[in-house]
Structures are given as C-alpha cells and as structure tokens.
C-alpha positions in Angstrom: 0.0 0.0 0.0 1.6 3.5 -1.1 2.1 6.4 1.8 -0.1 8.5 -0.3 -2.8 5.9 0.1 -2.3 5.9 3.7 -2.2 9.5 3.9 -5.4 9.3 3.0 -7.3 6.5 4.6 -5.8 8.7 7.9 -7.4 11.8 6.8 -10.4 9.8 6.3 -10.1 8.3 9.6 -9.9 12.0 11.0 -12.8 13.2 9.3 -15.4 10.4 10.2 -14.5 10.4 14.0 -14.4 14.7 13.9 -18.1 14.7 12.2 -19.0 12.1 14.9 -18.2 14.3 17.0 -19.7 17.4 16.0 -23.3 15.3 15.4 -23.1 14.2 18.8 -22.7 17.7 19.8 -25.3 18.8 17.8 -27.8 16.4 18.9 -27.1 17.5 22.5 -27.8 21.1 22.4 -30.9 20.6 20.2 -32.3 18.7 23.6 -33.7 19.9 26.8 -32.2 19.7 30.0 -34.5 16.6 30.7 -33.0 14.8 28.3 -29.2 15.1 29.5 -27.6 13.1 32.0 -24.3 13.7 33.5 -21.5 11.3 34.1 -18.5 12.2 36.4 -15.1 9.4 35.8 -12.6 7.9 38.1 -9.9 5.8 37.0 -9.0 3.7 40.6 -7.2 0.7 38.8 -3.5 0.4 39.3 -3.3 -2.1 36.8 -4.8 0.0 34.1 -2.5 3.5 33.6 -4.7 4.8 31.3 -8.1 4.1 29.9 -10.8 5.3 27.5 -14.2 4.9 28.7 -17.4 4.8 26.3 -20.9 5.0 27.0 -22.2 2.5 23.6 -20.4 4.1 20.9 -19.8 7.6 22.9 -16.5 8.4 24.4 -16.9 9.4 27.7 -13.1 9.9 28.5 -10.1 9.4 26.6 -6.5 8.1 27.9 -8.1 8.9 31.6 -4.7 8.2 34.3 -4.7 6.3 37.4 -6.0 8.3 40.2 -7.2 11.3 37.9 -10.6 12.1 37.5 -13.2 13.7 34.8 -15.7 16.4 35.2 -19.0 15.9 34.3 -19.8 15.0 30.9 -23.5 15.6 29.4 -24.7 12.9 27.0 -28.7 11.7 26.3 -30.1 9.9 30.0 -30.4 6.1 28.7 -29.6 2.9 28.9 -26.1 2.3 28.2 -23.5 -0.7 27.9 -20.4 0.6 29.5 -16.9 -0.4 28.3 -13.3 0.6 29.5 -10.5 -0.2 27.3 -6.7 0.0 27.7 -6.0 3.5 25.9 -6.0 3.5 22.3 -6.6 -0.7 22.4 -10.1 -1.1 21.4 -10.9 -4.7 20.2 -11.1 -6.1 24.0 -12.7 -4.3 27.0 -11.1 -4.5 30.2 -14.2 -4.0 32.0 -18.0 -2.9 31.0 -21.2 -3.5 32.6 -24.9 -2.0 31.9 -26.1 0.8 33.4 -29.5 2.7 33.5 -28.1 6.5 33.3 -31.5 7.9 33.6 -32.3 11.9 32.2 -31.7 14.9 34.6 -29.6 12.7 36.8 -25.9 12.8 37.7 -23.7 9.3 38.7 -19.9 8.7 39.3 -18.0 5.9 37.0 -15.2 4.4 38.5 -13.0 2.1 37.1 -11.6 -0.5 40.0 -9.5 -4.2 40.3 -7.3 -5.4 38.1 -7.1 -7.9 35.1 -9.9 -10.3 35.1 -11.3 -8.5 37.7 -11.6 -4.6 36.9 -14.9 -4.0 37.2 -16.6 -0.3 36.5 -18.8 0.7 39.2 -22.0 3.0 38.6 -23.2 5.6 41.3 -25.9 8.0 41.3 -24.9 11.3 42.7 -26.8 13.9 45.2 -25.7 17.4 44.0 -27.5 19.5 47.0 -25.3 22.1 47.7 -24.5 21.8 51.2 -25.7 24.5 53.9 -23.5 27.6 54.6 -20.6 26.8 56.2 -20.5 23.3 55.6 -19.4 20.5 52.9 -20.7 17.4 52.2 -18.4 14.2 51.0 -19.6 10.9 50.1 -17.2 8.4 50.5 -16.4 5.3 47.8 -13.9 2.7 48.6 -12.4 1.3 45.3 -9.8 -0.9 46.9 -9.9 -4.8 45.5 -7.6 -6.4 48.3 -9.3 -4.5 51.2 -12.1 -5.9 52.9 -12.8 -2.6 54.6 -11.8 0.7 54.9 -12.2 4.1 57.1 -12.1 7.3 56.4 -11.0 9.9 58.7 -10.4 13.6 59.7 -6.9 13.7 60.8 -6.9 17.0 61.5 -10.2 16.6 64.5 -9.5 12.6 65.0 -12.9 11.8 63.6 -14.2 9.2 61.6 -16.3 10.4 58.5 -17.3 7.7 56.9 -16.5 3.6 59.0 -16.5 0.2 57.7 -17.0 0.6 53.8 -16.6 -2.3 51.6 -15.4 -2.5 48.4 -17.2 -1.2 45.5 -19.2 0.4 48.4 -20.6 4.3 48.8 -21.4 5.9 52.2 -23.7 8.1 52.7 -23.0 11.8 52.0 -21.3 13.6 55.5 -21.8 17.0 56.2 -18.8 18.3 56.9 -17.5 22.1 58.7 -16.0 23.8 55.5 -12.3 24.6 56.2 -8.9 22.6 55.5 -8.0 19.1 56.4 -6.2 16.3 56.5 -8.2 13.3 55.3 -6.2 9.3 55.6 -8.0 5.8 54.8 -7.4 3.3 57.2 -7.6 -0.2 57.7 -10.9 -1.0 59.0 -11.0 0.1 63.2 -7.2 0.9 62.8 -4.8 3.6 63.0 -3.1 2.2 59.8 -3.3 4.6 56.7 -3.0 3.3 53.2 -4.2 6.7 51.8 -3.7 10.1 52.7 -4.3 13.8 51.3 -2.7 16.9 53.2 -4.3 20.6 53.1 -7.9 19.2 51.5 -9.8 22.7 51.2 -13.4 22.1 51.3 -15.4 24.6 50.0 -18.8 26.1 52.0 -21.6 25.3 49.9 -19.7 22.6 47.5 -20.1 18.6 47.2 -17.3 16.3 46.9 -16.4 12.4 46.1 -13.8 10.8 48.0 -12.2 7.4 46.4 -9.8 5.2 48.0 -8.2 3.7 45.1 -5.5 1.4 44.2 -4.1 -1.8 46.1 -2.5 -1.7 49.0 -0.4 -4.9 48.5 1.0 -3.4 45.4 1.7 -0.2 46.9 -0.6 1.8 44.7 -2.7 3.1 47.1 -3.7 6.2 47.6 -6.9 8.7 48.2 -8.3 11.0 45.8 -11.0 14.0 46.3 -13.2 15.1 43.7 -15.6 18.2 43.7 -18.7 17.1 42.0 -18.8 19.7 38.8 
C-alpha cells in the first residue's frame, strides 16, 4: 500500500470520527435539559494506567490516568452498555457493565480491580449544595484487596465515613467547611494506606472521596473530587 494511500485513509479516519463528533454535539444542544444526564469518571485501577471509557459508541473519556478524574460530561439519559479499554486498544474491554443512566440525573463511573477482575462501578450522585458553612463528601472505597476501609479527619481525629466495603458508597457527611487532613485506614485501625494533606473544602460545595488502588502493590492512595 503507497504512503499517499495511507495519507489518506488517515485523513479519512480523521474526518469520520471529527463529524461524529460534532453530530453528537449537535444532537445535544438541540435537547432539553431533561434529556441530558451527567456522568462524572474515576480511574482507581493500578493495573490499568490509562483508559478510554465509552458509554455504547460515545467516548466518555479518553487516555483517563490512574487516580485522575473527569468532570461531568453531558450525554442523552439512557440505557447504556459501559466499556473501559486499555487507551488506544479497542478490540477487547477490560471491563463494561450495563447501566441505567436515567435523564436529569448525575452518577460517578469508577474504574476498579485489576485484570480479570476490573470492574466499573456506577453511582448515582446527590448534588444538593450543602448549607452555609459546611461541605458534604460521600465516601467510595475502590480498593480490590481490602475488605474494609475508614475514612478519617486527621486534622479533628474523627471518623467520617467507617466500615466501607469495596465497590461500596457511604452516605453523604456534612462536613464544617475549612482545610484538612483526610487518611483511609484499615478497617478500626490507625493504619493509613491513603492520605491527602491541606484538602480545602469549599462552604456550599459537594465532593467524592475514592480510595483507590491496592494496598499490597503499593498503589494506594486517596483522591477527592468536587462534583462539577
């Protein structure tokens, strides 16, 4: 096959997938709000550095690192078929399940485990702001070799959210607004397998808290997300 035949099969290649693009935009801002649902990303699995995340045919998030997150994306509220592939290897998932990601609603993806057993797990989010003065965080523990985790305020010795399984949400804590210093622990021990320093949370705002990684591997760590 010549290069200028490849040149253009690219350029083809280009095109299709930048008018696919631009369609799916399209269709979107010729719908109502109570057609759209939002879907926030988390990539939690170790073992997979970087994925690409599609809702059906729709690319959610694209090359999406360990421990990094996506804002909310807006695409039609539906039924989907979620898939998460290695980045830029599409022919075998490493995970998908099917979700219901109903219209005027907002959910969390995160991507958890490892190999044979990364899953993706779906949750619906509560976007209240919280009162004056306060924060609220839900807690999500996305740690395959834990039974249970903790999460707590190091900064006031308090536990926020206790006992969480995994693939597990707590409820959403209110929260005084101010800086902290947030760990995971072992389940009812002063062990921590993830910690953040100087965690400003906002008056008003709404955040997701992930444990991630595996502890045995020594990929562990916690990650905080505002919900926007």
């Amino acid at each position: 096959m010549g290069i200028v035949r490849i040149c253009k099969i690219i350029i083809i290649v280009i095109l299709i997938a930048a008018l696919a693009g631009c369609t799916r935009r399209a269709e979107l801002a010729t719908r109502s709000n109570s057609d759209i649902t939002r879907i926030m990303l988390i990539n939690g699995s170790s073992s997979n550095r970087s994925v690409d995340v599609y809702a059906g045919s729709t690319l959610l998030a694209e090359g999406l690192e360990f421990g990094k997150s996506k804002g909310y994306v807006s695409t039609l509220g539906r039924p989907y078929d979620l898939k998460v592939f290695a980045a830029g290897a599409h022919d075998t998932p490493i995970a998908g399940t099917h979700a219901d990601l109903a219209a005027e609603k907002s959910f969390t993806v995160v991507v958890a485990g490892s190999g044979e057993q990364s899953k993706i797990w779906v949750y619906p989010d509560d976007n209240t702001p919280a009162p004056s003065g306060k924060a609220r965080v839900r807690f999500i523990n996305a740690m395959p070799d834990i039974t249970a985790v903790d999460l707590k305020v190091m900064t006031t010795e308090t536990l926020l959210s206790k006992n969480i399984s995994y693939g597990t949400a707590d409820k959403y804590k209110s929260i005084d607004s101010g800086v902290y210093e947030l760990a995971v622990n072992l389940e009812g021990l002063s062990v921590p397998v993830g910690r953040m320093y100087n965690v400003d949370l906002k008056s008003g705002a709404v955040y997701t808290a992930v444990a991630v990684g595996n502890v045995t591997g020594g990929t562990s760590e916690l990650i905080i997300v505002k919900n926007e």
